[in-house]
C-alpha positions in Angstrom: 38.5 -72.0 -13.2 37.8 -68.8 -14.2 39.7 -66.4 -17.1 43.0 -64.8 -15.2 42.5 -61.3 -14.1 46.3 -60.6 -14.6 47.9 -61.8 -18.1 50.9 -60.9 -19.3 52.9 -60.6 -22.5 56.2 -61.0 -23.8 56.0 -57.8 -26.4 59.8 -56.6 -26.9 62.9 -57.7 -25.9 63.1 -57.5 -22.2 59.5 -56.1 -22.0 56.5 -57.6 -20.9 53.1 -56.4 -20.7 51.3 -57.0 -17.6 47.4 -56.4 -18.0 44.9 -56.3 -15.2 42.1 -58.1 -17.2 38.5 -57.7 -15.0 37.0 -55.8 -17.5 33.4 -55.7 -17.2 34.2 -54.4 -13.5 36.4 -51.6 -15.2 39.6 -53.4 -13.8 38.7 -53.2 -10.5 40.5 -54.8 -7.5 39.7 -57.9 -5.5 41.9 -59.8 -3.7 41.9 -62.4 -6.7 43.9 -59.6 -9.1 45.9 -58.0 -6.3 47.0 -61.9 -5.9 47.5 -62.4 -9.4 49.0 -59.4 -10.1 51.8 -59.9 -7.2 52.6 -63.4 -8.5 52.9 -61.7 -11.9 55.3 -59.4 -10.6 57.3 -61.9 -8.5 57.9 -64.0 -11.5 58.8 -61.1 -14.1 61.1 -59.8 -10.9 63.3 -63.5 -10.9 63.3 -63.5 -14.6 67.0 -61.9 -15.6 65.7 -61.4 -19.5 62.8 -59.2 -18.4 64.2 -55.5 -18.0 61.4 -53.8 -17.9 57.2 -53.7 -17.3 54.3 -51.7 -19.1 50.8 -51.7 -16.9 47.6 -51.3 -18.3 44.2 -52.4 -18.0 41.8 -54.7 -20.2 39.3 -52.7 -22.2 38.2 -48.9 -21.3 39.5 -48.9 -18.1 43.4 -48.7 -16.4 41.8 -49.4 -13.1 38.4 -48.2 -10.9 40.6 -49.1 -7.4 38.6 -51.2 -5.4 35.4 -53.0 -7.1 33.1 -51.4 -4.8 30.0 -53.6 -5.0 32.5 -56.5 -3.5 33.7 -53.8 -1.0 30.1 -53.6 0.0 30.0 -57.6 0.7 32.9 -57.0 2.7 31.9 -54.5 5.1 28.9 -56.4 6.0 30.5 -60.2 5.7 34.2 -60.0 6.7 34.6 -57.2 8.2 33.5 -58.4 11.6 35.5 -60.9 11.4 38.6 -59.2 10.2 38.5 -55.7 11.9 40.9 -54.9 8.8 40.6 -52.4 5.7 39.0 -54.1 2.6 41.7 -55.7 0.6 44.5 -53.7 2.7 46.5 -57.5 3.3 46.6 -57.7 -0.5 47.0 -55.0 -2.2 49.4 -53.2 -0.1 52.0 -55.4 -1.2 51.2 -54.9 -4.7 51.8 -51.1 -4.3 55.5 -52.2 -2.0 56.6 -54.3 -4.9 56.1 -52.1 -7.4 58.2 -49.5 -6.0 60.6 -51.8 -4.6 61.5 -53.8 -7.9 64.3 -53.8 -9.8 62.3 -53.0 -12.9 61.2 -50.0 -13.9 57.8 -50.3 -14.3 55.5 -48.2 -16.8 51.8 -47.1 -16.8 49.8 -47.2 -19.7 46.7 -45.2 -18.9 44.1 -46.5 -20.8 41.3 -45.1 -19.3 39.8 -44.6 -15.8 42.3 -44.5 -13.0 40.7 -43.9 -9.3 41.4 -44.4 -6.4 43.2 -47.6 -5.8 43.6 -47.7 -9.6 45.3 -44.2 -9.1 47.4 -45.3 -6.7 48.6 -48.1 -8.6 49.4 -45.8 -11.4 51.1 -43.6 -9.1 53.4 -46.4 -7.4 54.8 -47.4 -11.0 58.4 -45.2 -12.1 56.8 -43.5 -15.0 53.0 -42.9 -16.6 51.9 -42.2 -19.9 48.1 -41.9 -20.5 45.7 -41.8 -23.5 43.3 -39.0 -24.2 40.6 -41.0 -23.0 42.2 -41.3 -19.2 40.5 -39.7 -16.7 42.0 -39.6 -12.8 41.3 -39.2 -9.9 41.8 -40.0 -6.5 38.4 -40.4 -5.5 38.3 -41.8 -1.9 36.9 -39.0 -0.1 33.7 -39.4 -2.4 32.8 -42.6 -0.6 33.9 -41.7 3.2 37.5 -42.3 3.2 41.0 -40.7 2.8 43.6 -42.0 0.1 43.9 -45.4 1.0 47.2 -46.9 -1.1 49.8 -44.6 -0.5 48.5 -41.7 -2.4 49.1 -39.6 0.0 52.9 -39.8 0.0 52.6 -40.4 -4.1 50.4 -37.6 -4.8 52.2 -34.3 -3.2 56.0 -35.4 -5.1 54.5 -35.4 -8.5 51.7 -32.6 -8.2 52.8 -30.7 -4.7 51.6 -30.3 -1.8 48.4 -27.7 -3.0 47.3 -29.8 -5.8 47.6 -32.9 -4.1 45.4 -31.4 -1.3 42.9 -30.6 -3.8 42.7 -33.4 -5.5 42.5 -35.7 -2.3 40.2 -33.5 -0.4 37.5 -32.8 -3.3 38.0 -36.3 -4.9 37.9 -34.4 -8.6 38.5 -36.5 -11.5 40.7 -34.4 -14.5 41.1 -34.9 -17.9 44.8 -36.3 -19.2 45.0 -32.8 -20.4 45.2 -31.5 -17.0 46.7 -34.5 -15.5 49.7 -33.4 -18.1 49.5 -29.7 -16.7 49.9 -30.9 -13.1 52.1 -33.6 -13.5 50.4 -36.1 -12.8 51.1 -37.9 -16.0 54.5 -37.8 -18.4 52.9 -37.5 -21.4 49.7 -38.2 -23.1 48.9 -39.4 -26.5 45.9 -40.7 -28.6 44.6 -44.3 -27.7 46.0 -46.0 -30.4 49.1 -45.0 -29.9 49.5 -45.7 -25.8 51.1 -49.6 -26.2 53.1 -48.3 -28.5 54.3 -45.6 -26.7 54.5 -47.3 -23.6 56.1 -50.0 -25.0 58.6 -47.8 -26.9 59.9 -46.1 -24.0 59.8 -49.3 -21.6 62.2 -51.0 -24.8 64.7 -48.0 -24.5 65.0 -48.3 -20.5 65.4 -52.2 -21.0 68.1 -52.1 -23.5 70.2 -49.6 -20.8 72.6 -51.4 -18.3 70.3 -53.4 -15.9 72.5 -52.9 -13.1 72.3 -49.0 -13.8 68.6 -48.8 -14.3 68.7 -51.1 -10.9 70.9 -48.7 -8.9 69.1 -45.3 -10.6 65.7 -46.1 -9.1 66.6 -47.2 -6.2 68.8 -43.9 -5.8 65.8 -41.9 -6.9 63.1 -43.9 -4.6 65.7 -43.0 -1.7 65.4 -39.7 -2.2 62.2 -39.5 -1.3 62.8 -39.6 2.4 59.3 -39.6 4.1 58.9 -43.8 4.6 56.3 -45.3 2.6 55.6 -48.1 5.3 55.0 -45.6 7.8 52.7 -43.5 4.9 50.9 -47.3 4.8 50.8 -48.1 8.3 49.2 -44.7 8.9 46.5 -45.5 6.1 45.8 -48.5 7.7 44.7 -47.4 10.5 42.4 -44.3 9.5 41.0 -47.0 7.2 40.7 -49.0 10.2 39.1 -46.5 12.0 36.3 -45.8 9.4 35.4 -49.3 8.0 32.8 -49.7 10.4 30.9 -46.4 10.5 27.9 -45.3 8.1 29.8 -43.0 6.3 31.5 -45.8 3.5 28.5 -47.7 3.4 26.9 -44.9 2.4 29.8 -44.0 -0.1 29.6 -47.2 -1.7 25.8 -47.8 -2.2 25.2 -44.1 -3.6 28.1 -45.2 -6.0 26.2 -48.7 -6.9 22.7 -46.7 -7.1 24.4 -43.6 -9.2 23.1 -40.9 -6.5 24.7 -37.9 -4.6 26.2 -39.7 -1.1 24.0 -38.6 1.6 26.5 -38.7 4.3 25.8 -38.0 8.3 26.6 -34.0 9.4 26.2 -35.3 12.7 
């Protein structure tokens, strides 16, 4: 067996650092890590000394969303088989449970976050990034539209405008700017993100669970759009575009480092 691509880390009392650990692919998601990191989550969630999670990825890199070269394999491999959105059976749940748990869950922002990786960021309750982050949600640049819920993420923490920007032009922004939108909570230098992450996640746990329970909840339910429906509706556009030319073309200009050359027709 391979290393784990999720390890976590008892590093305070009640928190525990969960890491997405593919770093030579800059964290990026394949069905073995959104597995991983769901049992991980599962077991932290039954676990009544854990009050609270930090997020982060192994190495330079929070998370690159999907690993792209595996997307490729799947498009052409599974895809007829499936008729389904790459890793849509997996890591949708990841992005339900996140918001759905009893734990308040913080993102360390260590570097990259794109797309998927985004998204993940944007599903947990709070996010702190280094000066090194850089984020984006990046789906348009390879055919697609937000994928993981970033479109009902994206317009309650930046607004509707920015969020349309940001989807539509697939821009990456510094944490500087990710700060000025808010995107982000607060940034600070590398070397001090665990720290800080951890800081903050030690205050919430050391709160009354049962409060910290009942206040996210209270907050998620105020934001009355459905996310089911927000993933359902993904799942379909996704559905809808898997098979053209237009992602293939996304993904291999990505692998080659080129401009997309996508159809006009």
């Amino acid at each position: 067996m391979g290393e784990p691509t999720v390890l976590t880390d008892r590093v305070a009392d009640g928190v525990v650092l969960v890491t997405m650990n593919r770093p030579d692919r800059g964290n990026g998601v394949v069905p073995e890590l959104a597995a991983e990191l769901a049992e991980a989550l599962t077991l932290l969630e039954a676990d009544l000394s854990v009050r609270a999670v930090v997020l982060t990825g192994a190495g330079k890199q929070f998370s690159a969303g999907a690993d792209l070269k595996a997307f490729r394999r799947y498009l052409d491999e599974e895809l007829p088989r499936t008729g389904e959105p790459y890793n849509a059976r997996v890591i949708f749940p990841v992005i339900r449970q996140i918001v759905a748990s009893r734990l308040p869950v913080v993102a360390a922002i260590n570097g990259g976050a794109t797309a998927g990786g985004l998204d993940l960021a944007l599903a947990c309750d709070i996010r702190i990034a280094s000066t090194a982050a850089k984020l984006g949600e990046t789906y348009i640049n390879i055919g697609l539209p937000p994928g993981n819920g970033g479109t009902w993420f994206l317009p309650r923490l930046v607004g509707t405008g920015m969020a349309t920007e940001l989807a539509l032009t697939g821009d990456v922004v510094d944490a500087a700017r990710a700060l000025e939108i808010g995107l982000v909570n607060r940034v600070v230098e590398p070397g001090a993100l665990l720290p800080a992450a951890t800081e903050l996640a030690t205050r919430i746990a050391a709160k009354s669970w049962r409060a910290v329970e009942a206040t996210k909840q209270s907050l998620r339910a105020a934001w009355s759009v459905d996310l089911n429906s927000t993933l359902n509706t993904n799942y379909w556009a996704a559905t809808g575009l898997h098979p053209g030319p237009d992602v293939r073309e996304g993904i291999d200009a990505f692998i080659e480092r080129r401009p997309a050359r996508f159809n006009r027709e």
